[in-house]
KEGU-832604 format. One line per 8 residues: their letters; for each residue y, z negated, x negated of C-alpha. Coordinates in nm, 2 decimals, decimal comma. Each point is the difference from the previous one (the first is absolute). Layout:
N
a = Y Z X; ...
//
This chain:
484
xxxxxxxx = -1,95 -1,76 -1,66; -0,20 0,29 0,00; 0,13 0,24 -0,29; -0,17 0,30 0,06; 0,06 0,01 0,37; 0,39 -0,05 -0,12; -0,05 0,31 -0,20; -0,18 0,25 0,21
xxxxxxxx = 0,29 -0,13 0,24; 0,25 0,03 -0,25; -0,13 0,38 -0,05; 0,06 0,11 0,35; 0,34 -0,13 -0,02; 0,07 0,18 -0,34; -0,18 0,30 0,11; 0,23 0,02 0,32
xxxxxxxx = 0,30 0,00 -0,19; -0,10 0,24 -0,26; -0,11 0,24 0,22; 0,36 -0,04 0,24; 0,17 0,17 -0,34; -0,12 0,34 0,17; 0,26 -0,05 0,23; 0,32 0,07 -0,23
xxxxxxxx = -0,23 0,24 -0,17; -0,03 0,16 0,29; 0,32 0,01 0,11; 0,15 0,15 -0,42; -0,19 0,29 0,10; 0,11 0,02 0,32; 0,37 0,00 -0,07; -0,04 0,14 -0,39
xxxxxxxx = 0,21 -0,35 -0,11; -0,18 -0,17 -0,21; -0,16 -0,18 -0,26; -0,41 -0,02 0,10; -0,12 -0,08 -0,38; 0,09 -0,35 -0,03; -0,16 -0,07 0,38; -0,33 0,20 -0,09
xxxxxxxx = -0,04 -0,19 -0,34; 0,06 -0,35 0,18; -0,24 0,08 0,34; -0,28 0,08 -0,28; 0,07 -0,29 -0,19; 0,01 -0,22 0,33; -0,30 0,17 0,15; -0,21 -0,06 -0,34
xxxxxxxx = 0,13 -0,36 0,03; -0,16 -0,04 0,35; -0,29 0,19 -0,12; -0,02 -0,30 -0,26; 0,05 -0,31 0,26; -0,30 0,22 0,23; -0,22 0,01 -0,30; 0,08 -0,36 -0,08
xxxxxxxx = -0,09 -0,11 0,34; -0,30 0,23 0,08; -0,25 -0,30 0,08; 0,21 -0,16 0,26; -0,11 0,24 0,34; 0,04 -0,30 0,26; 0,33 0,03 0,14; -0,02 -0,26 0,27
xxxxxxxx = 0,04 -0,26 -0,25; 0,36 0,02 -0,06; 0,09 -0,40 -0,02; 0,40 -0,14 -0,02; -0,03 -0,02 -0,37; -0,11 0,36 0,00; 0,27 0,10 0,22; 0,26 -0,19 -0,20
xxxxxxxx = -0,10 0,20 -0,36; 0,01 0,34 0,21; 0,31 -0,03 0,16; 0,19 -0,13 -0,25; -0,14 0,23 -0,30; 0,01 0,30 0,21; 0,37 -0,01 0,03; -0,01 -0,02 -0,38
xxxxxxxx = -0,22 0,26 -0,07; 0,18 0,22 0,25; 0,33 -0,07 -0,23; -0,21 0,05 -0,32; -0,09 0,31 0,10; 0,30 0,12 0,22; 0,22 -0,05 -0,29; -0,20 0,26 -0,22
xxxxxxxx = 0,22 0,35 0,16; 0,35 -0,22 -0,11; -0,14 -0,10 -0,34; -0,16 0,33 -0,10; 0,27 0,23 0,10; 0,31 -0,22 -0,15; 0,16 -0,12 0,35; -0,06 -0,32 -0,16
xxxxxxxx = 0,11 -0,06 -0,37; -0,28 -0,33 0,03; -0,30 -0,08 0,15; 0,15 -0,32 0,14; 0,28 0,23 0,16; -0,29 0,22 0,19; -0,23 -0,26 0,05; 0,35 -0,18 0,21
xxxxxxxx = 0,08 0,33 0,19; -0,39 0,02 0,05; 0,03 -0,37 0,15; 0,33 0,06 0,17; -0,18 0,30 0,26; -0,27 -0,14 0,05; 0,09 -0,38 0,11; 0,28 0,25 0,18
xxxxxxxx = 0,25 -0,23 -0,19; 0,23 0,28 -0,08; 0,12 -0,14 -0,32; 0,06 0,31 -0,29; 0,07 0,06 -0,33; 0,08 0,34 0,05; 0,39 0,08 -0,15; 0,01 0,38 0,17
xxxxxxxx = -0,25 0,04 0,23; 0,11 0,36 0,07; -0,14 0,11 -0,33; -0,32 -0,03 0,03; -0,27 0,20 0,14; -0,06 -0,01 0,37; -0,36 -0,02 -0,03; 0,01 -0,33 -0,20
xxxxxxxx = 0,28 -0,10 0,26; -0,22 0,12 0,32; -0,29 -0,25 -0,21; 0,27 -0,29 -0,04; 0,03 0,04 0,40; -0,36 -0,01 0,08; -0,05 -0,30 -0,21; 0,19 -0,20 0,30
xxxxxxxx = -0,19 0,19 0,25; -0,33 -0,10 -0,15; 0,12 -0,33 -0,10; 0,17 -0,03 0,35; -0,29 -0,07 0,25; -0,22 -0,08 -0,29; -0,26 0,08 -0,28; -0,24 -0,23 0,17
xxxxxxxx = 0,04 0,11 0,34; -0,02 0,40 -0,08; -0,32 -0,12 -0,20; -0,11 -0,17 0,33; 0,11 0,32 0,21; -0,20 0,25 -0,22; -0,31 -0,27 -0,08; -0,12 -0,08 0,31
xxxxxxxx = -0,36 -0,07 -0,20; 0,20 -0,34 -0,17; -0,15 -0,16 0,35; 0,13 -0,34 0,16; 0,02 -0,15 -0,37; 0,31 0,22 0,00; 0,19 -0,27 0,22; 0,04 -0,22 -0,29
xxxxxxxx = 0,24 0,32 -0,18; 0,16 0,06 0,28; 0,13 -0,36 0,06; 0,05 -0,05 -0,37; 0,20 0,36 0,02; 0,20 -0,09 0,29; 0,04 -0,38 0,01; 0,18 -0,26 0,14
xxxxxxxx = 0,07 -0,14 0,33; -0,05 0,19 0,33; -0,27 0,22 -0,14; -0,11 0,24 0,36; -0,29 0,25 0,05; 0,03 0,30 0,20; -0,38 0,09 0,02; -0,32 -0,18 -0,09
xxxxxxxx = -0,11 0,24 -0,25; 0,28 -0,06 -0,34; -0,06 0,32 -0,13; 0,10 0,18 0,36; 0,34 -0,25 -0,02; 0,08 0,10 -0,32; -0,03 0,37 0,11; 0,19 -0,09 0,26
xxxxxxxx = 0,30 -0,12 -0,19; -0,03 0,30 -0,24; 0,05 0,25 0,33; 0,28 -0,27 0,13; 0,16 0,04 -0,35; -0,07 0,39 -0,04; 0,19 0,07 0,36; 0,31 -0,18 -0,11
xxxxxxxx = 0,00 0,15 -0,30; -0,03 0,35 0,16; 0,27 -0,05 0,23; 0,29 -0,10 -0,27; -0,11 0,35 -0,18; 0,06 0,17 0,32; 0,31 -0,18 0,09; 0,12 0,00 -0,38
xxxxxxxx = -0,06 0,39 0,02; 0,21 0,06 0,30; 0,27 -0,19 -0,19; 0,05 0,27 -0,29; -0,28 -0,18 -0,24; -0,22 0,23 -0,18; -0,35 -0,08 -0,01; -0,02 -0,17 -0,34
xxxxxxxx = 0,25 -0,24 0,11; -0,12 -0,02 0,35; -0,36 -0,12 -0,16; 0,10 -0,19 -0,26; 0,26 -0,22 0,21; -0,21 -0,05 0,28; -0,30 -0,15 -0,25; 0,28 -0,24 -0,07
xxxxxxxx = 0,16 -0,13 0,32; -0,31 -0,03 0,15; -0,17 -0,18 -0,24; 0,30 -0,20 -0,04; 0,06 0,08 -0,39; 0,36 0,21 -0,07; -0,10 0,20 -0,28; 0,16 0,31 0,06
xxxxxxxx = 0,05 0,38 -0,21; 0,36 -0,05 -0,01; 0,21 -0,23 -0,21; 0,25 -0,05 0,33; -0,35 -0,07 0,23; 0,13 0,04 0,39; 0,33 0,02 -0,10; -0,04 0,34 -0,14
xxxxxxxx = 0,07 0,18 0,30; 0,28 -0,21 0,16; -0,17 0,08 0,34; 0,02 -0,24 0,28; -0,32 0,19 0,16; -0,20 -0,06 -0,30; 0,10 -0,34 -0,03; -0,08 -0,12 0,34
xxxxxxxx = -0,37 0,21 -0,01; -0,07 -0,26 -0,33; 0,14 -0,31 0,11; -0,18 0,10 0,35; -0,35 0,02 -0,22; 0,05 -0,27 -0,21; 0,10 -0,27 0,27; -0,37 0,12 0,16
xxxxxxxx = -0,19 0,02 -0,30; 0,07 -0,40 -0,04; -0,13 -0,05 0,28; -0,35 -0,15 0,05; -0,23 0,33 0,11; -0,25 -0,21 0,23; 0,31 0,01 0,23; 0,04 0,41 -0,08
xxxxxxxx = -0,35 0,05 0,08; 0,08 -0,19 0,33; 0,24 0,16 0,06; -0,22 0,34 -0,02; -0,25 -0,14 0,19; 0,31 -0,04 0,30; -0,02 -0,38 0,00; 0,31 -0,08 0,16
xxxxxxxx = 0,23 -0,25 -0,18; -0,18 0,06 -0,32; 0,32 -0,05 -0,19; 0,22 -0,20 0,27; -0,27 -0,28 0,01; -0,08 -0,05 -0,36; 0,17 -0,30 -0,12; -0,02 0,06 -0,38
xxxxxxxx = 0,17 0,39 0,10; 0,31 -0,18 0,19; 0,06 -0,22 -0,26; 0,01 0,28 -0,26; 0,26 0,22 0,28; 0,20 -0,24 0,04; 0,05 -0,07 -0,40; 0,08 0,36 -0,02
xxxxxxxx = 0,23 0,02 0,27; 0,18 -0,30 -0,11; -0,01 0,11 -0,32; 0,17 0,32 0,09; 0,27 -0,15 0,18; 0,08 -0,23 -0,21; 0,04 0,25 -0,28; 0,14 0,27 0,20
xxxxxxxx = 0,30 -0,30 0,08; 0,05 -0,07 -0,32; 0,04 0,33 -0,14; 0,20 0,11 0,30; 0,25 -0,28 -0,07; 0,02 -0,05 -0,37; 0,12 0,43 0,04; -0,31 0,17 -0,11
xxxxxxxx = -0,03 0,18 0,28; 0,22 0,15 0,26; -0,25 0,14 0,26; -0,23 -0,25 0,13; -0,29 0,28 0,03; 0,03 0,00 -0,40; 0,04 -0,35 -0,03; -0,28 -0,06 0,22
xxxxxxxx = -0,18 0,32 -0,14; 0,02 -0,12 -0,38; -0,11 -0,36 0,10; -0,33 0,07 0,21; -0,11 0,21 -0,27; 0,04 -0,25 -0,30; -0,11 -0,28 0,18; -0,38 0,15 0,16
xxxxxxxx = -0,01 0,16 -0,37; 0,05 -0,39 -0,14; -0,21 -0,17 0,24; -0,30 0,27 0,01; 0,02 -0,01 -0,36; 0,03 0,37 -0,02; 0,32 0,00 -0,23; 0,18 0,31 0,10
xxxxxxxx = 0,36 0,07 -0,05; 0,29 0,18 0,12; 0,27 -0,20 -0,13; 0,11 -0,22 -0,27; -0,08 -0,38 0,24; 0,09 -0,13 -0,34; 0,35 0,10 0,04; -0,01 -0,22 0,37
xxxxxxxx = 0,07 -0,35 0,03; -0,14 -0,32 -0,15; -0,09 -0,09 0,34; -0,23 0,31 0,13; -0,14 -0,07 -0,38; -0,20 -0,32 0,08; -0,06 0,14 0,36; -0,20 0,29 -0,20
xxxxxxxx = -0,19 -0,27 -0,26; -0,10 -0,22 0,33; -0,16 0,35 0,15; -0,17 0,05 -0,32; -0,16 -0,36 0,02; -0,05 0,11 0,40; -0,16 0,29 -0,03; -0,17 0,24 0,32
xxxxxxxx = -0,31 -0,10 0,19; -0,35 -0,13 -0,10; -0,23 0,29 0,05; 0,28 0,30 -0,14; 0,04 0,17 -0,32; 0,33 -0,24 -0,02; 0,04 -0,27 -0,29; 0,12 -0,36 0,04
xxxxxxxx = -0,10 -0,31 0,12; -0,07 0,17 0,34; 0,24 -0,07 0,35; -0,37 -0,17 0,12; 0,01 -0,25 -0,29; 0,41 -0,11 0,11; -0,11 -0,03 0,36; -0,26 -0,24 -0,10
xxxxxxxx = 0,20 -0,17 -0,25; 0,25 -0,04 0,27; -0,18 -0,14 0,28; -0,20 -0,24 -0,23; 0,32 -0,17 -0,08; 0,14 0,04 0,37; -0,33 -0,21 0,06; 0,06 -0,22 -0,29
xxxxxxxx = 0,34 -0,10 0,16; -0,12 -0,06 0,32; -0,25 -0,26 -0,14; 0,26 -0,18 -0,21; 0,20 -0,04 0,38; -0,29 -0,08 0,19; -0,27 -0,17 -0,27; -0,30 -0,07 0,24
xxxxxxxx = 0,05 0,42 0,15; -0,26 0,25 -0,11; 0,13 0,33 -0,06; -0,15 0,32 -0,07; 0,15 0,34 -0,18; -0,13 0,28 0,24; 0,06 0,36 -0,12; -0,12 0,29 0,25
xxxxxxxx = -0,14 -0,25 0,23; -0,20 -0,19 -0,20; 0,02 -0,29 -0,20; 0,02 0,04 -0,41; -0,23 -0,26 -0,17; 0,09 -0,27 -0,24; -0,21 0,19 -0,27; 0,19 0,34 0,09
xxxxxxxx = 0,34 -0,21 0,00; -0,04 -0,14 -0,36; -0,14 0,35 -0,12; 0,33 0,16 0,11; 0,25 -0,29 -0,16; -0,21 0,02 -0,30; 0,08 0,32 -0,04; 0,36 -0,01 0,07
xxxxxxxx = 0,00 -0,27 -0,26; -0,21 0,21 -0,24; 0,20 0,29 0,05; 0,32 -0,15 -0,08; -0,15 -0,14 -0,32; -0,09 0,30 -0,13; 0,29 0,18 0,05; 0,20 -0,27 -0,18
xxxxxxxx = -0,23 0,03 -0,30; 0,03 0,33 0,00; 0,40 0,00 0,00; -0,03 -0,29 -0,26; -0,20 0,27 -0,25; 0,21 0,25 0,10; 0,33 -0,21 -0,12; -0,18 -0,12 -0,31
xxxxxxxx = -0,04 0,39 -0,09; 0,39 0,02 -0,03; 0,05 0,15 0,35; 0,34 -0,13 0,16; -0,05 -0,24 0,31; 0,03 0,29 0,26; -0,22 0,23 -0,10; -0,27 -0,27 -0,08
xxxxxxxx = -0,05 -0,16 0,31; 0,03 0,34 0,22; -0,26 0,16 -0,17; -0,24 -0,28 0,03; 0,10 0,01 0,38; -0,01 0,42 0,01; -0,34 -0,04 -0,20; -0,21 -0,28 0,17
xxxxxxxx = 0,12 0,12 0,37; -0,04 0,39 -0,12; 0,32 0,12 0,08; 0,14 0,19 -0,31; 0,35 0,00 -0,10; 0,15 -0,34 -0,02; 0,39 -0,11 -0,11; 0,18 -0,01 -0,34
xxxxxxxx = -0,18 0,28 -0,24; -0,30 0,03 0,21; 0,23 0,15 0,29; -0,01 0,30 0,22; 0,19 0,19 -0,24; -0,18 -0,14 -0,29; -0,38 -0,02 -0,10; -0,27 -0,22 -0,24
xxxxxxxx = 0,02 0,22 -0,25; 0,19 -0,25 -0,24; -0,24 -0,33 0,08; -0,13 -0,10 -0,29; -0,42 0,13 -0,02; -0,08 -0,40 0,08; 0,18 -0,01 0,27; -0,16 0,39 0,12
xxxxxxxx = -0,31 -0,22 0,01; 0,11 -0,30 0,18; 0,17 0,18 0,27; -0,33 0,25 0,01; -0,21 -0,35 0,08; 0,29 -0,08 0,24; -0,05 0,30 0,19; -0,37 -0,07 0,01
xxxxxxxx = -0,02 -0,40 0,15; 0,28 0,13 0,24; -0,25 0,29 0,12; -0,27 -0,22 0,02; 0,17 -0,27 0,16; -0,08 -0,24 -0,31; -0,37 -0,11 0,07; -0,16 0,22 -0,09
xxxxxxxx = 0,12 0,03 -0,31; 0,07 -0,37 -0,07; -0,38 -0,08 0,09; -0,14 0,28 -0,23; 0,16 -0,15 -0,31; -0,08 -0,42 0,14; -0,29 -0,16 -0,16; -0,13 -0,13 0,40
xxxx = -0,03 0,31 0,04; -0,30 0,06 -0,21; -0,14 -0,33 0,05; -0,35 -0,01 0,21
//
């Protein structure tokens, strides 16, 4: 590994995120709210850090060279840096009584988990609240790929962070050129993101809100300025615009940017995006049923209403809220922890195992079946018309396997902290698959605050591997890694 090419990459990053702090500074003189001391102090502090990492890696000026291992430290320590310093405004201004609890909300936007130690959100000022929503936005698309989008001079080395960024199975290009893709994906993002503002305005929202929700449902995290979230203003128009947003931001944007390019079928022929429809509409229905016959409800519009927007907020890993779900039967619970484990598309800002990584799963074993009936048949797993190699295969069960093992050990700490059996295992699942508020004291009318500061730090890791899809941190901290 190259360490001062990690650093002068690891400046750019921190340097970005110090520098986004003018937003909410911005925006407190703009509406007279707010606190701007505590986000002044921490932008200098983060911007003399980068300044440190630049110095540190003055002599590296070759930028073509970025190898895997390279791409593996960047990635991975950039999200921590991004933390370290994102958690400064929380820590320096009292919104957090510890470092651990800001360096978790710091964590929480930016992985777009949505998990928060806040008590009263409502009482702080909006300016550190509009900076707790851009943290998702950021963190949303990426720290790596708004580096690639604004550094076009990283060169083709840059591939290397982008796959290490956005990994996993079904990785697409939209252009030859990564930097023009990744500013692609930024204007792809930046439209959506628009449009909920607009529509969220039209509904009664004031512009704070309108911003600060929209950073969230489209990058999939839930953190919202109000301790009800959504279902502060018991609209039905409001609620429909979000779950409307969040069902698209989990949705792969190759097939968005198709779609703008007036490819028809872009979303009708993907595979991987009728598999993830269907989930949700069964999903729906099924909920919508149950809480339409166990007397929830009495209008199927609010039965149905309630249910599509808890479910797309559970699968996309956003973590809205606009009712109690904990309150709703057993049943439509371990519907909502199988959509955690689910999760939106490969190529979204959603969390999860990915709907592409089921499919596979699923026709692998189909496969497997049809060889245990007919031993001396050969049969391929085709997804989108072409056929998924053995090595691509094991790569996704691997995962699945690995997945599932580090949830477990992650509910096993959890329930060797003193946390009852509930609340363990849901937030290791609402951590590693990004989704926020969980079951038992981690619920949608609860919040972290009372984890014990170990478990702040395993859930932070949590939220990490399950934003990096594992790998890439897993491989950073393996011995192979290193070896030549």
């Amino acid at each position: 590994m190259n360490g001062f090419l990690v650093a002068k990459f690891l400046s750019f990053i921190t340097g970005i995120v110090s520098l986004s702090m003018i937003w909410p500074i911005l925006w407190a003189h703009f509406d007279g709210s707010g606190e701007v001391r505590s986000l002044v102090i921490s932008m200098i502090l983060g911007l003399t850090f980068s300044g440190l990492l630049f110095v540190a890696g003055r002599h590296h000026t070759d930028y073509k060279t970025v190898g895997i291992r390279d791409a593996f430290a960047v990635v991975s320590l950039s999200w921590i840096f991004a933390s370290v310093v994102g958690a400064l405004p929380y820590y320096i201004y009292g919104m957090a009584p510890a470092y651990t609890d800001a360096f978790f909300e710091a964590m929480s936007g930016f992985t777009t988990t949505g998990a928060s130690i806040l008590t009263d959100i409502e009482a702080h000022p909006k300016s550190l609240l509009f900076w707790r929503g851009l943290t998702h936005w950021i963190g949303g698309m990426g720290i790596i790929v708004l580096s690639l989008a604004i550094l076009p001079f990283i060169g083709v080395g840059g591939v290397h962070l982008f796959k290490a960024e956005v990994p996993g199975f079904g990785l697409e290009k939209m252009t030859p050129r990564l930097h023009q893709m990744a500013i692609r994906l930024w204007g792809i993002y930046f439209g959506l993101t628009a449009a909920q503002v607009i529509l969220l305005l039209l509904g009664g929202m004031n512009l704070f809100e309108a911003l600060t929700h929209s950073f969230s449902t489209i990058a999939t995290g839930g953190l919202s300025p109000l301790n009800k979230s959504i279902g502060h203003y018991n609209s039905p128009y409001i609620e429909w615009v979000t779950t409307f947003f969040m069902f698209f931001s989990g949705v792969n944007f190759v097939i968005h940017y198709r779609f703008l390019l007036r490819q028809s079928g872009a979303y009708r022929d993907d595979e991987e995006f009728r598999l993830y429809a269907f989930i949700v509409l069964f999903s729906i229905l099924f909920t919508a049923a149950v809480l339409l016959l166990r007397g929830y409800y009495v209008t199927i519009e609010e039965a149905v209403r309630y249910s599509a927007f808890q479910v797309i907020s559970i699968i996309t890993s956003t973590g809205f809220c606009t009712t109690d779900y904990e309150l709703w039967p057993v049943s439509v619970h371990f519907l909502f922890i199988l959509l955690m484990f689910a999760g939106g598309c490969t190529g979204s800002t959603a969390g999860g195992i990915k709907s592409l990584r089921v499919l596979a799963l699923a026709r692998h074993v189909r496969a497997g079946l049809a060889s245990c009936l007919h031993p001396q048949g050969q049969f391929q797993t085709k997804i989108r018309g072409k056929t998924v190699s053995q090595d691509a295969l094991a790569s996704v069960t691997a995962f699945f396997i690995l997945y599932l093992v580090v949830f477990i050990a992650g509910a096993l700490f959890m329930a060797a902290l003193g946390v009852d059996f509930v609340t363990a295992v849901s937030s290791a699942a609402a951590s590693i698959g990004n989704t926020g508020p969980g079951f038992g004291t981690v619920g949608p009318t609860e919040n972290f605050f009372h984890i014990p500061a170990a478990g702040k730090w395993v859930l932070s890791l949590l939220m990490l591997l399950g934003r990096l899809e594992l790998y890439t941190m897993i491989l950073l901290f393996s011995p192979r890694t290193w070896k030549k």
